[in-house]
N, C-alpha and C positions, 0 to 999 in steps of 0.2 A: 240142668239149665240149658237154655238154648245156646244155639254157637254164637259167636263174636259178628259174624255178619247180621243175622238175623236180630242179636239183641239191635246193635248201631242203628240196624234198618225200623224195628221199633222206636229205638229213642229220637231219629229224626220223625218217623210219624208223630209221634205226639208232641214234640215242638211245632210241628207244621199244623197241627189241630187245634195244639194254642194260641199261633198267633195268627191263625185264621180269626180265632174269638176274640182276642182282644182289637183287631182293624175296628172289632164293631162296638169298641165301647165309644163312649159320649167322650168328650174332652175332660167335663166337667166327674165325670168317675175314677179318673185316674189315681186321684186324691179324695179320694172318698176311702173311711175305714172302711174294712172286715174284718168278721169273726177270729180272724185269726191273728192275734196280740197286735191289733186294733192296726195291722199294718194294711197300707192302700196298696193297689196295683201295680202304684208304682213302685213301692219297697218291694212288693214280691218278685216283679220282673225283673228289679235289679241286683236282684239275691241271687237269681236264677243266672244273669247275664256273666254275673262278679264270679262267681264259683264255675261256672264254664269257664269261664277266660283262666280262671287256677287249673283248672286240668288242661287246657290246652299248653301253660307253660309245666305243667307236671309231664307232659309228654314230649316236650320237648329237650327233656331230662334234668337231671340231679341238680342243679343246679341253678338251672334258669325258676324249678318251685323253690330250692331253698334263698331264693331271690323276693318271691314274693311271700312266702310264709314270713321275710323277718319285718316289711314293709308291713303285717300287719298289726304289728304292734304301735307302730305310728296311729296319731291323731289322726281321725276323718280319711284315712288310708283309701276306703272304699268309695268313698264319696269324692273323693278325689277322682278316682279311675273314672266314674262315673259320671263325671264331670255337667255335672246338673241335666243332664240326658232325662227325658219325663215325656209319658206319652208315646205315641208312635216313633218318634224318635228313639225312644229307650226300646221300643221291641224289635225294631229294624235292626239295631245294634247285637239284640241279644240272639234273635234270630241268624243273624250273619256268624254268627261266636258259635252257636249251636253249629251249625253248618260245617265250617271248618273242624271244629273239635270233631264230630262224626267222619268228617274225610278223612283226619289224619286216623281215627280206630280205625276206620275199613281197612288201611294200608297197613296194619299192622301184624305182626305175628301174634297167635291169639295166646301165645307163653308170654308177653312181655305184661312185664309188672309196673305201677308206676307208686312214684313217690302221693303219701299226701299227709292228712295231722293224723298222725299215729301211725299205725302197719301200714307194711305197701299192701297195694292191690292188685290182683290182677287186672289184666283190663276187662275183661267180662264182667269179672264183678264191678267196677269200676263203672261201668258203661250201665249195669242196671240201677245202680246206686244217685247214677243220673236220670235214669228214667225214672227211676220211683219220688226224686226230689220233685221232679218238671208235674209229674202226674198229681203229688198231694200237696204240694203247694198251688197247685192252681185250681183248685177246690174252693181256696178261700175267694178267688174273682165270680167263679160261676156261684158261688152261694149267695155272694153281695148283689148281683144281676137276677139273682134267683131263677137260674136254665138249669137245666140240667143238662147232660153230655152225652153223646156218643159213645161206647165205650168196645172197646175190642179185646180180643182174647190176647195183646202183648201186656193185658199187666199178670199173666202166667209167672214174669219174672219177678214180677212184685211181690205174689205171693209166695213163691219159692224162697225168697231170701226171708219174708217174717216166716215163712216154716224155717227154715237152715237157725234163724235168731232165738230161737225158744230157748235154747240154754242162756242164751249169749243174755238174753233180756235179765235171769234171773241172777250170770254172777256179777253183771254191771251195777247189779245194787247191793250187791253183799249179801246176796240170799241163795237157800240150799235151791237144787232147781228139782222139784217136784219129777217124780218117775209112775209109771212110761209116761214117755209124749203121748198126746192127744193125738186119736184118731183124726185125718182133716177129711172132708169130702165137700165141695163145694162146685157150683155150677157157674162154668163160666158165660161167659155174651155170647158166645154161640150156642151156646146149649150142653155141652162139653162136659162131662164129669170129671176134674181134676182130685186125685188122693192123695195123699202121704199117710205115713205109718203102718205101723201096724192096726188092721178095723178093730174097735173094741166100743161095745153098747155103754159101759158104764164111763167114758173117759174120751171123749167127741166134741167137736164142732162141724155143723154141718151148715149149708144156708145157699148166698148168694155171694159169688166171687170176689165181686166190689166191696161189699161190704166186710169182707175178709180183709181184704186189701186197704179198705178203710182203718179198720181198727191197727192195724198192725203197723198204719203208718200214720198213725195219731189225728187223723183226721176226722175222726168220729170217735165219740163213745160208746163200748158197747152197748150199754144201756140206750143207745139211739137206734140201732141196727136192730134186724131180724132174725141173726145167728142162731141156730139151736147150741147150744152149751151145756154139756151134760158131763159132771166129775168135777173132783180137786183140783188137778192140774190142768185143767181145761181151764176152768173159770179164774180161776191166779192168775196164769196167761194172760185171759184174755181182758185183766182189769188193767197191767203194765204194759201190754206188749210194744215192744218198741223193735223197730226192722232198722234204726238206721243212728249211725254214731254218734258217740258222744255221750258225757253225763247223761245221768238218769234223768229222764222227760215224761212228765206224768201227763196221760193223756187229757184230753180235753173237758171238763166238767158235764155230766147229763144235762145235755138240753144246750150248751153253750156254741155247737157250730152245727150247722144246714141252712136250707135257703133261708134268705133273707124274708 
């Protein structure tokens, strides 16, 4: 994984990529569903905004998150913080929260761990687990818009962590986890050939980076993708994969999210 400055310096690019793209939506978009559990822009922005703003009091330590973990048991908790914010508004806010959160990692020693719902984290890991929210959540805006994106070789870290999650995906549902891992080799945005594993012809995925990236952060199905997937444990995989916490989340249905 890359280091603690470089991820930071990643996860503030692609907030500054997002909300270059959202200056340019319509008013009237904001509130318009997407594919993704029929929430508008504005819910995703405010997802985005609300869970920054919890890592930046999770780093402000122990305390100040078990302050807002217990607030979230409260009614409309978040929509409170929120406080009817929608629109440009709502991303100037989220942008300014991204911002800060990043200033305070760069400052940090890259051994510190921080609080969140479940195991601490480190902050590396912490810091991609922000970048891969910011990047597949906002999928669902560019699909609604129907654009497609720019994309660069920082979501490396993306797919590092659904490679690092392939056990993790099969004991979070109670299932044996399939051996050996799959062969990975995929291509990234610049051209790059990124691996893991051990190579093996009968037990691979191979393909396009994003689309790695995609499946493994539920943002696609594979049966939408162009992955080659070849073996048992490859294709198990690659029908669950899940890179990021929580209950089990079954990926998207074929055919149920891409451009609009």
């Amino acid at each position: 994984m890359a280091d603690l400055a470089e991820i930071v310096a990643d996860l503030r690019a692609e907030g500054d990529q997002l909300y270059k793209f959202l200056l340019t939506l319509d008013d009237e978009d904001w509130s318009k569903e997407t594919k993704f559990k029929s929430w508008t822009p504005n819910d995703v922005v405010g997802h985005l905004h609300f869970f920054d703003y919890v890592g930046v009091e999770s780093h402000k330590g122990e305390e100040a998150f078990a302050a807002v973990a217990a607030k979230l048991g409260e009614p409309n908790y978040i929509e409170s913080y929120l406080d009817g914010a929608t629109g440009k508004e709502l991303a100037d806010r989220w942008i300014k929260m991204l911002h800060e959160m990043c200033d305070r990692f760069s400052a940090s020693e890259s051994s510190r761990r921080l609080k969140w719902f479940g195991p601490d984290m480190g902050i590396s890991m912490f810091t991609t687990a922000r970048l891969m929210e910011t990047w597949s959540h906002s999928w669902a805006i560019y699909d609604m818009k129907g654009e497609g994106r720019e994309q660069f070789d920082r979501i490396k870290s993306i797919a590092t962590i659904g490679v690092k999650t392939y056990g993790w995906t099969f004991v979070n549902r109670k299932m044996d986890v399939p051996e050996p891992k799959p062969y990975i080799e995929i291509k990234a945005p610049s051209g790059e050939i990124w691996t893991w594993n051990e190579p093996q012809a009968d037990n691979k995925i191979t393909g396009d980076a994003v689309e790695f990236c995609q499946v493994v952060a539920q943002v696609r199905n594979i049966a939408d993708v162009n992955l080659e997937v070849v073996g048992g444990p490859a294709n198990q995989w690659m029908e669950i994969a899940q890179c990021f916490a929580g209950p089990p989340n079954d990926p998207p249905t074929p055919g149920s999210r891409g451009l609009s």
